[in-house]
DSSP file (Angstrom, degrees, kcal/mol; ACC not computed):
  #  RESIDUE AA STRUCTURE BP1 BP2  ACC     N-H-->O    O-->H-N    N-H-->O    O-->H-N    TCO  KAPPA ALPHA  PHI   PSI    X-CA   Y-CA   Z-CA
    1    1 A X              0   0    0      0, 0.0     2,-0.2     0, 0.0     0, 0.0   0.000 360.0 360.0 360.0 148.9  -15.1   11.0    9.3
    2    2 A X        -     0   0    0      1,-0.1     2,-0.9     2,-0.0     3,-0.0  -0.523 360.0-121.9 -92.8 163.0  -11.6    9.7    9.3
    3    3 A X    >   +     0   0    0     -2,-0.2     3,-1.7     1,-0.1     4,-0.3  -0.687  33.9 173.2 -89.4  69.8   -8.7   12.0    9.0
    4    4 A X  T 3  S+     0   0    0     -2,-0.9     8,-0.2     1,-0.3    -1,-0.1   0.280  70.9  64.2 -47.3 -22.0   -7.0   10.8    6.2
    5    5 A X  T 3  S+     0   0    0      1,-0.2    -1,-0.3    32,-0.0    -2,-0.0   0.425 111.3  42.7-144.0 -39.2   -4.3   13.3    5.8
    6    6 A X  S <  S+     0   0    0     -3,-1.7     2,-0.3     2,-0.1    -1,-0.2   0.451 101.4  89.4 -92.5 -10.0   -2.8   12.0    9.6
    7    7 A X  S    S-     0   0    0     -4,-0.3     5,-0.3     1,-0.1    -3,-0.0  -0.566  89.3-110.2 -96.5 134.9   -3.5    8.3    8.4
    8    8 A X    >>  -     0   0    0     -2,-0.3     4,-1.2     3,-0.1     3,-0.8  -0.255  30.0-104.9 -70.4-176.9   -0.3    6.4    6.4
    9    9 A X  G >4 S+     0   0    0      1,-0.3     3,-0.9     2,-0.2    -1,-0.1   0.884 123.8  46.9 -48.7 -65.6   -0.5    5.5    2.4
   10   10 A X  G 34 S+     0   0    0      1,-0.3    -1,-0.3     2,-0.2    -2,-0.1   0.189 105.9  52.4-100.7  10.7   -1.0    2.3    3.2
   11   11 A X  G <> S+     0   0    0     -3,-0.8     4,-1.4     2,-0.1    -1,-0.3   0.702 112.5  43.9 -22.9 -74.3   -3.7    2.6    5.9
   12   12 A X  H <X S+     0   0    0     -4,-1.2     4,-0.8    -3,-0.9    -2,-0.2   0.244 110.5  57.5 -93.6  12.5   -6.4    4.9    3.8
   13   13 A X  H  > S+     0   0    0      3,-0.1     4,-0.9     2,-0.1    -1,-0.2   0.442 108.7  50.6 -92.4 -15.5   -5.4    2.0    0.5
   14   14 A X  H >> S+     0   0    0      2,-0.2     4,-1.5     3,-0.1     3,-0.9   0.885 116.6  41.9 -80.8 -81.0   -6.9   -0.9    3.7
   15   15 A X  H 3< S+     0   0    0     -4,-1.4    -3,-0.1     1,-0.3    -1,-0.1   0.514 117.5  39.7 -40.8 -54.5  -10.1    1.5    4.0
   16   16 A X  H >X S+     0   0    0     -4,-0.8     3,-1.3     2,-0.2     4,-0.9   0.908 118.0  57.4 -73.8 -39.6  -10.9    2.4    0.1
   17   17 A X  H << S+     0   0    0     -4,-0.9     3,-0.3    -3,-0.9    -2,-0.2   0.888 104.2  47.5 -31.5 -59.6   -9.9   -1.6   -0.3
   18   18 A X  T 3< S+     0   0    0     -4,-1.5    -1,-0.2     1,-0.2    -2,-0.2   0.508 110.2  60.8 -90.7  10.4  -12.8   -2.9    2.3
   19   19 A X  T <4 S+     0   0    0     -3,-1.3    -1,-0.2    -5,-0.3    -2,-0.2   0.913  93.9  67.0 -48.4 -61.9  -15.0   -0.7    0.4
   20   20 A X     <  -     0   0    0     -4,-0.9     3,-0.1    -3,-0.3     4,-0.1  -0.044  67.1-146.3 -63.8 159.9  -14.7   -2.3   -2.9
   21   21 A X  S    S+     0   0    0      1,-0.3     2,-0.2     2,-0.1    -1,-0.1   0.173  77.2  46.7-133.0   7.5  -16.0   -5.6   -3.8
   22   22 A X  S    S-     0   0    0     -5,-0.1    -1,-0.3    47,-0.1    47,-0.1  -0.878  88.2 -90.4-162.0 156.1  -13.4   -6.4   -6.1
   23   23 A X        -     0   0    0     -2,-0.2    47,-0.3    45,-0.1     2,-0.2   0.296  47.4-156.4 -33.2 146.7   -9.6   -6.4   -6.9
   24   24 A X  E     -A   69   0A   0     45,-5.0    45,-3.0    -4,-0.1    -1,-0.1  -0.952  25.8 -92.1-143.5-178.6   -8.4   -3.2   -8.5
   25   25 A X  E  >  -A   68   0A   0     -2,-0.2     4,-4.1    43,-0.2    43,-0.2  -0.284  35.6-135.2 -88.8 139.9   -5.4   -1.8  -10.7
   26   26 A X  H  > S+     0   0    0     41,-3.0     4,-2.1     1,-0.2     5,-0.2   0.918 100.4  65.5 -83.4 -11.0   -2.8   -0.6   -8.1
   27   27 A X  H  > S+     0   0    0     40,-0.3     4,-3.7     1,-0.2     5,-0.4   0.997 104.5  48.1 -54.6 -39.8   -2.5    2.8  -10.5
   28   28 A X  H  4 S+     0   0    0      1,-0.2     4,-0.4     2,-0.2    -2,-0.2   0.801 107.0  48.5 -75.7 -32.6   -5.5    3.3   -9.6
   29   29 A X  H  X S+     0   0    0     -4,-4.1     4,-1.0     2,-0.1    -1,-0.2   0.999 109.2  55.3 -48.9 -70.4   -5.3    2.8   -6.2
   30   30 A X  H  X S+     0   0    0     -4,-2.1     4,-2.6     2,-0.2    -2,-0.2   0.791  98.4  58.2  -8.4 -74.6   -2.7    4.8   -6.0
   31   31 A X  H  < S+     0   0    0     -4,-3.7     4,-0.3    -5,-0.2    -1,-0.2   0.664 109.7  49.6 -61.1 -16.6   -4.4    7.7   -7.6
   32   32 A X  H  > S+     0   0    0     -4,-0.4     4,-1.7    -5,-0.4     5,-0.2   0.832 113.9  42.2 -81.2 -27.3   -7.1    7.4   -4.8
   33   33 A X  H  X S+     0   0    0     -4,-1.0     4,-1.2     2,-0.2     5,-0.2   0.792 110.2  56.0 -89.6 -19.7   -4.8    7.4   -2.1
   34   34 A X  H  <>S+     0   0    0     -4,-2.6     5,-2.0     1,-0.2    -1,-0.2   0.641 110.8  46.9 -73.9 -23.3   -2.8    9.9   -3.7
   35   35 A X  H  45S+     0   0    0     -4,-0.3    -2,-0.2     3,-0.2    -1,-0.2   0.697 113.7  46.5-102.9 -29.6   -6.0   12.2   -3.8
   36   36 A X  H  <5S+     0   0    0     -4,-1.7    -2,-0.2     1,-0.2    -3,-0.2   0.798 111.1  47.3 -86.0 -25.5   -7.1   11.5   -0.3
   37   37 A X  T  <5S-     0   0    0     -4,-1.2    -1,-0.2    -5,-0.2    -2,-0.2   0.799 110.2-138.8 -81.7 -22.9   -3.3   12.1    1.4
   38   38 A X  T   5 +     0   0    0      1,-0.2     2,-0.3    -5,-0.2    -3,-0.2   0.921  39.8 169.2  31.6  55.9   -3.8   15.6   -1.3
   39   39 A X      < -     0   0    0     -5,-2.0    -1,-0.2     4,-0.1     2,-0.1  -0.798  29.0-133.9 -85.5 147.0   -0.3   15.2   -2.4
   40   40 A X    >>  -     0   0    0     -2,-0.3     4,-1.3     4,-0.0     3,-0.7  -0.351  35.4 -77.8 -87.2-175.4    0.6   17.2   -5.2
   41   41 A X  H >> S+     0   0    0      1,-0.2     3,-2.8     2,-0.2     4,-2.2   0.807 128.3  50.0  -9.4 -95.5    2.6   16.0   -8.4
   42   42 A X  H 3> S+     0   0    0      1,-0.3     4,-2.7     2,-0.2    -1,-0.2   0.773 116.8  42.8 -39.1 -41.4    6.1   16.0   -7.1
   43   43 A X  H <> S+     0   0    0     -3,-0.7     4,-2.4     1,-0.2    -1,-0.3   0.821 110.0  57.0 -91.2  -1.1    4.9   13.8   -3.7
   44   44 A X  H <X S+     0   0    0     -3,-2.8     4,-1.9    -4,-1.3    -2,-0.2   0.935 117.6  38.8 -47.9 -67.7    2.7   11.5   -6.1
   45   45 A X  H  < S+     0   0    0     -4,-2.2     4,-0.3    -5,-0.2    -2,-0.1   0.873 117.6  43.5 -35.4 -58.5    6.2   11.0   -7.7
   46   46 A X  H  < S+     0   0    0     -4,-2.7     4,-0.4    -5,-0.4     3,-0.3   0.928 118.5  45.2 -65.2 -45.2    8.1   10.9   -5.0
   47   47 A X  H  X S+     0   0    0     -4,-2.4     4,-3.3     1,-0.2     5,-0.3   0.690  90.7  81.1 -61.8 -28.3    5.5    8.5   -2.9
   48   48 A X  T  < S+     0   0    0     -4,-1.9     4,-0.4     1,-0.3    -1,-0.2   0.602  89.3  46.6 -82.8  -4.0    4.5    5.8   -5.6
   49   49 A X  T  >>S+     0   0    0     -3,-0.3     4,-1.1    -4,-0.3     5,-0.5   0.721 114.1  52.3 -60.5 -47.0    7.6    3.3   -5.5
   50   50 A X  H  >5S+     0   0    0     -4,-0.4     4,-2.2     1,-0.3    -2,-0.2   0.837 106.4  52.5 -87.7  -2.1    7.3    3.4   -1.9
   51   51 A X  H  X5S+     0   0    0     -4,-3.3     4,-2.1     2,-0.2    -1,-0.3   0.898 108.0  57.9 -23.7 -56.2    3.4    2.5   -1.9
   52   52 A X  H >>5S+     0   0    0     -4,-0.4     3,-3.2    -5,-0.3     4,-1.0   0.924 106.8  36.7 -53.5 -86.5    4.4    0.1   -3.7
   53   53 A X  H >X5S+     0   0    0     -4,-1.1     4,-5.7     1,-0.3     3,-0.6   0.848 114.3  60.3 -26.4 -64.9    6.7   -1.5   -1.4
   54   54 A X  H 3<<S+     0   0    0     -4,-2.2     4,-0.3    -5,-0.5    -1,-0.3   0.801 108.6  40.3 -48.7 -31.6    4.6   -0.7    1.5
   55   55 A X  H << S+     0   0    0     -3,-3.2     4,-0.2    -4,-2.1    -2,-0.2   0.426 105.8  57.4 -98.8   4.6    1.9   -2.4    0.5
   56   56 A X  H << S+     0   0    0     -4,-1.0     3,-0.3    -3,-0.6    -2,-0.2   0.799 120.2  41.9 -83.9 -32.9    3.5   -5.4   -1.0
   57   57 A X  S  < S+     0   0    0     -4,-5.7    -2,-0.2    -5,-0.2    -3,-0.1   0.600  95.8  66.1 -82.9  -3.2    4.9   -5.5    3.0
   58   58 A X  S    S-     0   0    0     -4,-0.3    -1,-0.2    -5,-0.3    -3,-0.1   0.718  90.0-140.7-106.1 -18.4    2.2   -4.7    5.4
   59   59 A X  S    S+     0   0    0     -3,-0.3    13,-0.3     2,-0.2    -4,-0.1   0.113  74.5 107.2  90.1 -22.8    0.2   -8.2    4.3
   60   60 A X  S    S+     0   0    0     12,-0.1    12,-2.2    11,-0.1    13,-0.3   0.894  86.2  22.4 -46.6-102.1   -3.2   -6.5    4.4
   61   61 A X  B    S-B   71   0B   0     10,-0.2    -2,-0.2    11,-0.2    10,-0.2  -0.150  71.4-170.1 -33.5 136.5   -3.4   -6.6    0.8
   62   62 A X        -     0   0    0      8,-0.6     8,-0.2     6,-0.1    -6,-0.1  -0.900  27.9 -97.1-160.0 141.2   -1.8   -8.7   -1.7
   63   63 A X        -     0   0    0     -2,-0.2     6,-0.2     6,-0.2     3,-0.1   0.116  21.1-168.7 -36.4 122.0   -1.4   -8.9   -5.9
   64   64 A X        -     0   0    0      4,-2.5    -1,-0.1     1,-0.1     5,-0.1   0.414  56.2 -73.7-104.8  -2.3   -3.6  -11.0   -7.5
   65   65 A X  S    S+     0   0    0      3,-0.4     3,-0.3     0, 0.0    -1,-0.1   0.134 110.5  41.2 111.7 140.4   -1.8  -10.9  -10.7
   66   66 A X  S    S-     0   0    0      1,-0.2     3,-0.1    -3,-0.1   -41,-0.0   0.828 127.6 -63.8  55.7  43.2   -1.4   -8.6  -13.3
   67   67 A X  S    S+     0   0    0      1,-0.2   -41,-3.0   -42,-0.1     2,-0.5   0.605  95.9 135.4  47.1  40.3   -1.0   -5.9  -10.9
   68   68 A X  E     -A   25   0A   0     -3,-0.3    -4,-2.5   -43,-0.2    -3,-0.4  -0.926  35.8-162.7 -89.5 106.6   -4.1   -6.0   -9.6
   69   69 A X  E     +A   24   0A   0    -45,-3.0   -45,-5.0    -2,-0.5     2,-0.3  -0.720  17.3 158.3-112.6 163.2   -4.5   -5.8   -5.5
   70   70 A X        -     0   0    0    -47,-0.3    -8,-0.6    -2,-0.2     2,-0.3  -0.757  54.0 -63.2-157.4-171.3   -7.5   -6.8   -3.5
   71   71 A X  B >   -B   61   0B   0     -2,-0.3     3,-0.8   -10,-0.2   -10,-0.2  -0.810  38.4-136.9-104.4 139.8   -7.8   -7.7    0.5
   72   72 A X  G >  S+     0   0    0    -12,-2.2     3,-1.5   -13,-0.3   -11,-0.2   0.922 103.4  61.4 -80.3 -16.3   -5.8  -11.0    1.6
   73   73 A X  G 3  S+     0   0    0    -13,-0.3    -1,-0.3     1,-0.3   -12,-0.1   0.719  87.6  69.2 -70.4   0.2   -8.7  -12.1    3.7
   74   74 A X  G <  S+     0   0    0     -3,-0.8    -1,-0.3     2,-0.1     2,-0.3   0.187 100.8  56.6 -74.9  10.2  -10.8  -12.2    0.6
   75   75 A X  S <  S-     0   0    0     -3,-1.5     2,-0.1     1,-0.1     0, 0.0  -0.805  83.2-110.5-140.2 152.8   -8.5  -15.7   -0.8
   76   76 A X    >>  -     0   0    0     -2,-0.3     3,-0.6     5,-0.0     4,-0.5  -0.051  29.5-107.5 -51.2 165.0   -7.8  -18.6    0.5
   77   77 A X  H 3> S+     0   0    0      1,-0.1     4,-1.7     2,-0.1     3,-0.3   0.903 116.0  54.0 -80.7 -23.7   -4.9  -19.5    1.6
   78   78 A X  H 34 S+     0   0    0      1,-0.2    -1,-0.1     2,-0.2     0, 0.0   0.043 109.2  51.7 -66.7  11.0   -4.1  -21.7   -1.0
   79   79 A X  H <4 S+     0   0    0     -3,-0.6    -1,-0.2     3,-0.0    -2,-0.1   0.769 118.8  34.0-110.0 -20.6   -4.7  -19.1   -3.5
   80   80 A X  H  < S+     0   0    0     -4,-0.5     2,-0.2    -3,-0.3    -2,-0.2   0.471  95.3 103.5-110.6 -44.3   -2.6  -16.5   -2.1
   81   81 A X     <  -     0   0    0     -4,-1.7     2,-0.3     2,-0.0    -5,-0.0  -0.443  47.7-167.4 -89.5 120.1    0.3  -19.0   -0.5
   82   82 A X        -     0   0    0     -2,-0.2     2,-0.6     0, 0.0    -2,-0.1  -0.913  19.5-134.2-105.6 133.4    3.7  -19.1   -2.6
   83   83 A X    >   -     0   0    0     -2,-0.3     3,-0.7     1,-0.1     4,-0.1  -0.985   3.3-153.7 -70.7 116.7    6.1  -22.2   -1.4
   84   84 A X  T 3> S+     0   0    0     -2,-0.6     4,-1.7     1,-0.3     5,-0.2   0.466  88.8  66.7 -57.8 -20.7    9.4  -21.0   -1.0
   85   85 A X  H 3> S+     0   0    0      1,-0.2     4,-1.3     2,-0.2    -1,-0.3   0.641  97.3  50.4 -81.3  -6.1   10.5  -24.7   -1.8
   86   86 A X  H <4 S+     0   0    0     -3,-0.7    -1,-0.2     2,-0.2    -2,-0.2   0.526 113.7  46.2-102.4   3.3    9.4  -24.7   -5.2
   87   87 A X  H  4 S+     0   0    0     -4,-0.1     4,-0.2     2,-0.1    -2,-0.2   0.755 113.7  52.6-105.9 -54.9   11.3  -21.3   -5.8
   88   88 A X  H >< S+     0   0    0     -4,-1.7     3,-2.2     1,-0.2    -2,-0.2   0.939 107.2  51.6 -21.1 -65.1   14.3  -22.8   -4.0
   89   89 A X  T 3< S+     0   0    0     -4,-1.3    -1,-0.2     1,-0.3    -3,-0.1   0.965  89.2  67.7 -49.4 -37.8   14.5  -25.9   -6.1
   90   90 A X  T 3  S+     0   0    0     -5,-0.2     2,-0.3    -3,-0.2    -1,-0.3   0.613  85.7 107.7 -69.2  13.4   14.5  -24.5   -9.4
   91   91 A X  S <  S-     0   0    0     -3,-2.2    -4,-0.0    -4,-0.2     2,-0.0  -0.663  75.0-110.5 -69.1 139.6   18.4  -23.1   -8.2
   92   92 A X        -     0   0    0     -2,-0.3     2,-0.5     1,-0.0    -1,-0.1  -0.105  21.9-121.3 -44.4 160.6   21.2  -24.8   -9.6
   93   93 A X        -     0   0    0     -2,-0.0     3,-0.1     0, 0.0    -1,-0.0  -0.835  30.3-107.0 -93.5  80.7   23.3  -26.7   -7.7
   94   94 A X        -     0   0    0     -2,-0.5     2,-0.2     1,-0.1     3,-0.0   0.295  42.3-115.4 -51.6 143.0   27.5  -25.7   -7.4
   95   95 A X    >   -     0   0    0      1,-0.1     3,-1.3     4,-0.0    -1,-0.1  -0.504  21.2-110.5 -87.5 159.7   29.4  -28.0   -9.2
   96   96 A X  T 3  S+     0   0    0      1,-0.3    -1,-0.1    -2,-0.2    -2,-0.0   0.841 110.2  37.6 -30.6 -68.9   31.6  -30.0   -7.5
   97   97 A X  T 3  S+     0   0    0      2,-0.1    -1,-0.3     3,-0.0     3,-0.1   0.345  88.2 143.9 -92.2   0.1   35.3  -28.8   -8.5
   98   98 A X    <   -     0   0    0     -3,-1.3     2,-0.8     1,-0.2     3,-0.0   0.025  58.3-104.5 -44.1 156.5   34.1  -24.8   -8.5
   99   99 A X        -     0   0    0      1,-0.2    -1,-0.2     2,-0.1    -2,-0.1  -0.762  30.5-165.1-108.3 123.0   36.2  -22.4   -7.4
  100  100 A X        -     0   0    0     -2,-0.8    -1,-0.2     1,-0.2     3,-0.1   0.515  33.7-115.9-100.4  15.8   35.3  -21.2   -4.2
  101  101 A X        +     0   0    0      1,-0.4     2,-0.2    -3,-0.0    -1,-0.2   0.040  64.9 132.5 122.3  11.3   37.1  -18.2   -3.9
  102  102 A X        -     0   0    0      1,-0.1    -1,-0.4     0, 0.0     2,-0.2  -0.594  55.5-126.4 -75.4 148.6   39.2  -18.6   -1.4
  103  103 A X        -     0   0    0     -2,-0.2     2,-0.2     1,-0.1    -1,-0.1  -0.412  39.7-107.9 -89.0 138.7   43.0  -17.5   -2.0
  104  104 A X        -     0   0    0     -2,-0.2    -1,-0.1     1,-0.1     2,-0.1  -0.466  25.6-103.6 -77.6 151.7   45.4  -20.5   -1.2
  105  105 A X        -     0   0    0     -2,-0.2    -1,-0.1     1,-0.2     3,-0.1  -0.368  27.2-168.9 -67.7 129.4   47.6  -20.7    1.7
  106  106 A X  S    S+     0   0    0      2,-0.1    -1,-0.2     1,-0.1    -2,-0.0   0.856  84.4  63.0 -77.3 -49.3   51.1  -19.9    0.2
  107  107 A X              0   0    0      1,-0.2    -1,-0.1    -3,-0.1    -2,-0.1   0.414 360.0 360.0 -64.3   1.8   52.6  -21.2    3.9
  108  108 A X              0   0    0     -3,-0.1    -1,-0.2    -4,-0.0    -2,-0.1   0.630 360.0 360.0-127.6 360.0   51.4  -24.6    3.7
């Protein structure tokens, strides 16, 4: 049996993950992983933003929408795959004659 207890957050959430056979609600994740580390309240509290974070970064895992996470090697890539040029575009463009915030030279 593995030693959970030595193993990080986001470690024992890859293990109960390739258990499961389908996405699940990351409170509830949470509250598993939170029961296998045996933290009490206050590090439940303390830990669950940075679950969060950790498992939005480590790539193992990823959101399948409506805060639901599952394993990414279960997708495609094309199900999974955000283009950063279609979130890029939809930026404005500076206008022309904006001011860009540099102070003008008094000496010239």
């Amino acid at each position: 049996m593995i030693d959970y207890k030595q193993s990080s957050m986001v470690d024992v959430a890859f293990d109960l993950m390739k258990k499961k056979k389908k996405p699940v609600d990351f409170y509830k994740l949470w509250q598993e992983v939170s029961e296998i580390k045996g933290f009490s309240q206050e590090e439940k509290d303390e830990n669950e933003s940075l679950f969060y974070t950790n498992i939005t970064l480590d790539g193992r895992l990823i959101t399948v929408g409506e805060n639901h996470w599952d394993l990414r090697s279960r997708h495609k890539f094309s199900e999974v795959h955000i283009d950063m040029n279609d979130i890029y575009a939809d930026e404005e463009e500076p206008e022309e004659d904006a001011d860009d915030g540099l102070i003008e030279d008094d000496y010239n």
